[in-house]
C-alpha positions in Angstrom: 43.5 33.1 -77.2 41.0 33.4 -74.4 41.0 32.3 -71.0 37.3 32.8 -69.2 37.1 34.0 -65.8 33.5 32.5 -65.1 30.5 30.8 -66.7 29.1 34.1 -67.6 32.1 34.9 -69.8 31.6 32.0 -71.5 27.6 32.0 -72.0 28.3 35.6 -73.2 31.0 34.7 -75.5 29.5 31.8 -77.0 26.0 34.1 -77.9 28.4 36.5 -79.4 29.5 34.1 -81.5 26.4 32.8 -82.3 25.2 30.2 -80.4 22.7 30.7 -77.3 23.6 28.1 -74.7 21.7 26.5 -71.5 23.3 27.2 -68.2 24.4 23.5 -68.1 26.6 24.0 -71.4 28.0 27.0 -70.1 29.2 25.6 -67.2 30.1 22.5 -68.3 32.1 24.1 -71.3 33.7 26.9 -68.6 34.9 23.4 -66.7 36.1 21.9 -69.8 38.3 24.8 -70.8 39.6 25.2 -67.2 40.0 21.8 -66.1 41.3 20.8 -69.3 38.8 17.5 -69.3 37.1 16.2 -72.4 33.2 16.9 -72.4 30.9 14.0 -73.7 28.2 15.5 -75.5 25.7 13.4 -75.7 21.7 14.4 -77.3 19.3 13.5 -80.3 20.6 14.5 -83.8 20.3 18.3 -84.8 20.4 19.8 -80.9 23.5 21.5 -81.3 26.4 19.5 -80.3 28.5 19.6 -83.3 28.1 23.9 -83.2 28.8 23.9 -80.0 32.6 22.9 -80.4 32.7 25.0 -83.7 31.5 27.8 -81.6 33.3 27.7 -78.6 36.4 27.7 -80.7 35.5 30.4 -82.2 34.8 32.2 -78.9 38.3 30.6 -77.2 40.4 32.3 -80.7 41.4 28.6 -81.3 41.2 26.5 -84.0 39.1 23.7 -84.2 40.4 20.0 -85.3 37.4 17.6 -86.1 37.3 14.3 -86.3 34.3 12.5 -87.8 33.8 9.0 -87.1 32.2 6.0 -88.7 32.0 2.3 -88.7 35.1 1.3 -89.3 37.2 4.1 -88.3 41.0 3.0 -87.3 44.4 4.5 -86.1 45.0 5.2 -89.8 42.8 8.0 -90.3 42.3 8.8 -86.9 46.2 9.1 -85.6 48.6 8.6 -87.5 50.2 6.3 -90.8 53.4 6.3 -92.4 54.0 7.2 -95.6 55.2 4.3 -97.2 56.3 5.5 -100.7 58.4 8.5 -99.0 59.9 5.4 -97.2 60.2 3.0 -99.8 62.5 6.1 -101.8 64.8 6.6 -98.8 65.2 2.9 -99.2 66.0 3.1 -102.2 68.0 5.4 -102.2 70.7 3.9 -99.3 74.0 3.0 -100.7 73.8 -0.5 -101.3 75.9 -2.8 -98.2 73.8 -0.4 -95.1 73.0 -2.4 -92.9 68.7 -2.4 -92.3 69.1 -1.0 -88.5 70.7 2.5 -90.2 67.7 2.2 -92.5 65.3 1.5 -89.9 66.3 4.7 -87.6 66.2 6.6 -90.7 63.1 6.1 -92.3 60.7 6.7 -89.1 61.4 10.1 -88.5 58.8 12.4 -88.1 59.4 13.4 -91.6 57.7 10.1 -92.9 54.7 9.9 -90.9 51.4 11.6 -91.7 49.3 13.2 -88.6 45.4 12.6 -88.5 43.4 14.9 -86.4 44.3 12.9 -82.9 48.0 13.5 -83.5 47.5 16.7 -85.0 45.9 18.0 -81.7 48.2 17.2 -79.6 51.2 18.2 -81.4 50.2 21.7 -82.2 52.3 24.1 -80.9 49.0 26.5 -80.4 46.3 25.3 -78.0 43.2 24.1 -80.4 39.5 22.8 -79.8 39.8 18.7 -80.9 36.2 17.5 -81.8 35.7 13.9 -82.0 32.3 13.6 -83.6 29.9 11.0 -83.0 31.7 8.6 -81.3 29.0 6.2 -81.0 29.5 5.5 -84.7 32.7 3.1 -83.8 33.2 0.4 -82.1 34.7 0.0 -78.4 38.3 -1.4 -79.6 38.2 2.4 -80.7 37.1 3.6 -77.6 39.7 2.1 -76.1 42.3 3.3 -78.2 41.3 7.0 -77.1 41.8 6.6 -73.3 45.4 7.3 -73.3 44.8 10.6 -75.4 41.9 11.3 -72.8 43.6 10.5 -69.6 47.1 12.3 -70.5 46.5 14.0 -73.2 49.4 11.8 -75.0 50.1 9.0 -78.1 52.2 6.2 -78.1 53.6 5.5 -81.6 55.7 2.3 -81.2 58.7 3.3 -83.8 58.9 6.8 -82.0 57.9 6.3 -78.3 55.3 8.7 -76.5 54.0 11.8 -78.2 52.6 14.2 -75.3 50.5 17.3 -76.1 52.3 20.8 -76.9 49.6 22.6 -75.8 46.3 21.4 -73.9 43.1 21.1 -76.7 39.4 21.3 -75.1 38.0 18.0 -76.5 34.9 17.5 -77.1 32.8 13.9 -77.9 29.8 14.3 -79.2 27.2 11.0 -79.1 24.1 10.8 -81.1 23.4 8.0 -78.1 23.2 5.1 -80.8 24.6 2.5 -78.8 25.9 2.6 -75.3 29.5 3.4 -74.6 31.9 2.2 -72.4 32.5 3.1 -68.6 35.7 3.9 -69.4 35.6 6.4 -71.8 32.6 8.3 -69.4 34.7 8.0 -66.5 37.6 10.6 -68.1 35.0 13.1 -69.6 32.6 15.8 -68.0 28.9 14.9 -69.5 26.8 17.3 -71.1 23.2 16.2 -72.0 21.1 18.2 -74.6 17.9 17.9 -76.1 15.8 19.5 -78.0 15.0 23.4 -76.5 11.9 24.5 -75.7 9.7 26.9 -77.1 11.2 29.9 -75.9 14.6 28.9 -76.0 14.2 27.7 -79.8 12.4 31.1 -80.2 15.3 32.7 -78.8 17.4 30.8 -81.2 15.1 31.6 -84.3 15.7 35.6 -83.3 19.3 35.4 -83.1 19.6 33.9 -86.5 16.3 35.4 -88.2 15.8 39.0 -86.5 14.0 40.2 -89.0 11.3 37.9 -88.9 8.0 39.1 -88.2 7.3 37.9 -84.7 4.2 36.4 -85.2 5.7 34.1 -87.7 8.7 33.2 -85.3 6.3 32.0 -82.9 4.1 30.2 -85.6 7.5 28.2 -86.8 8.6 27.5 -83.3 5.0 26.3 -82.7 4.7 24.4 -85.6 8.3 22.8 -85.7 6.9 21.2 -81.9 3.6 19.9 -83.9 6.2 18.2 -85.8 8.5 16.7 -83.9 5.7 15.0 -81.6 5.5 13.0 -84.9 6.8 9.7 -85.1 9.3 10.7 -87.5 12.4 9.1 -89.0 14.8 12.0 -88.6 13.0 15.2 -86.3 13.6 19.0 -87.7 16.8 19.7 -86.2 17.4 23.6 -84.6 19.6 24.2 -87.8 16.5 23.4 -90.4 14.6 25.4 -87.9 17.2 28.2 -88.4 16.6 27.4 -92.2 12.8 27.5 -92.6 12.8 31.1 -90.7 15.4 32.5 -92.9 13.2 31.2 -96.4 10.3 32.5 -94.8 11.8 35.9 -94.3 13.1 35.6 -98.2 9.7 34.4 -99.5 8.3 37.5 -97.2 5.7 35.4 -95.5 3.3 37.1 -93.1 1.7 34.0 -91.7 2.5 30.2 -92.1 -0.8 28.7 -93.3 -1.4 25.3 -95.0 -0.2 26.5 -98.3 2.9 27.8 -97.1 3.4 25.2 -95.2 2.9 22.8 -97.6 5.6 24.4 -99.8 8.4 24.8 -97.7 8.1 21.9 -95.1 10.9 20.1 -97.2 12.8 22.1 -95.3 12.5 20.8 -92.0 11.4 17.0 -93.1 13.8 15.7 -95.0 12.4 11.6 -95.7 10.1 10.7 -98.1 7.3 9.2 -96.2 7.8 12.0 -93.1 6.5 14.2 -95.9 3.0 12.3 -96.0 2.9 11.9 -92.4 3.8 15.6 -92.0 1.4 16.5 -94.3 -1.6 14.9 -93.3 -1.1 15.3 -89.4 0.0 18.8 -89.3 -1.4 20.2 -92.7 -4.6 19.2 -91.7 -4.0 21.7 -88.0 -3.2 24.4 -89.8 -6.1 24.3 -91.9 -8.4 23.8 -89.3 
């Protein structure tokens, strides 16, 4: 496991592994893993947040714990549940005149209850990376429920008492910026804001993961993937379908992106029927010109 010494160790350690931060993320992810405070992550879809925590625990040699949310999400999948049938045998399975408050301290044991990835992070006996991902998907009663974990890094299971962490996990939230959340949950967490990068950067980006890519069509695709996210678009090429498209060009062996090309592989940066028309006519019609 890896302890940085400075921002620079982590910038360098997360473009070894693959990922080419900002100097904000490097510094907000050096905090995060010395501090030991979460890191809200909030930015448009496709930026990078979700690599980010895959990638920085890769470069920390800790494993990574995710957590994907959606509407709906409860304590069940996110915590912890019991596992009733186990339960329900040990029951069973009590001579019969024991009385039900032998049963009860029996039967919620650790032994019965099923960790989800909140409970799993903290009670791991080696340090990981926990990755709650897009938290905006649930509601605030869920919010709420994570302050305790974010504040002290502890669970309270009622039948068992408090649960405090083994080791200390980086957390990270990441936040598509759907709906607002609460002052609460911004209060315990470092913030990390990240957007779409420019030219250069996303050229930089294209390198790393295409090096063997003509240049001139590197800087076409990054060129052209900006022509189409100025487009009122449903869902924006994200830097991963821009990572995509450079390494089809390089298979197809294209020496240029011009409006045939285009035309046939832009499926893999637009991804909704009617952004294909749009797409299409706007920025087909540029490259032909």
């Amino acid at each position: 496991m890896i302890v940085p010494g400075s921002v620079d160790d982590v910038s360098g350690g997360l473009q070894a592994a693959g990922y080419l931060p900002g100097e904000s993320t490097a510094l907000v992810a050096y905090l995060a893993a010395r501090l030991g405070k979460p890191v809200l992550v909030e930015g448009p879809a496709g930026v990078g947040k979700t690599e980010l925590a895959k990638k920085l625990a890769e470069y920390l040699g800790r494993n990574l714990v995710r957590l994907q949310c959606y509407e709906g999400l409860d304590e069940a999948k996110a915590l912890y549940e019991w596992n009733y049938r186990k339960q329900l045998l040990r029951i069973q399975a009590e001579a019969e005149g024991t009385g039900w408050q032998a049963v009860q301290d029996d039967i919620f044991g650790e032994e019965f209850l099923l960790t989800r990835p909140l409970l799993q992070a903290i009670s791991s006996e080696e340090p990981v990376v926990l990755l709650i991902d897009e938290i905006d998907k649930t509601d605030q009663e869920f919010e709420a429920m994570l302050l305790e974990l974010l504040s002290d890094f502890q669970i309270t299971i009622p039948e068992l008492g408090r649960v405090e962490a083994r080791t200390m996990p980086v957390v990270l939230l990441t936040s598509n910026n759907s709906r607002e959340l609460t002052e609460a949950l911004k209060r315990r967490c470092l913030y990390l804001w990240l957007d779409y990068p420019d030219a250069e950067r996303e050229l930089e980006i294209v390198r790393m993961h295409a090096p063997e890519l003509p240049e001139t069509v590197a800087r076409r695709l990054v060129e052209v993937v900006g022509m189409v996210r100025e487009l009122d678009l449903k869902k924006p090429p994200s830097i991963a379908e821009s990572i995509d498209w450079a390494r089809a060009l390089l298979l197809l062996g294209a020496e240029d992106i011009d409006q045939q090309m285009f035309r046939e592989t832009m499926s893999i940066i637009v991804k909704h029927r009617t952004d294909l028309d749009t797409v299409a006519e706007r920025v087909g019609v540029r490259l032909a010109a």
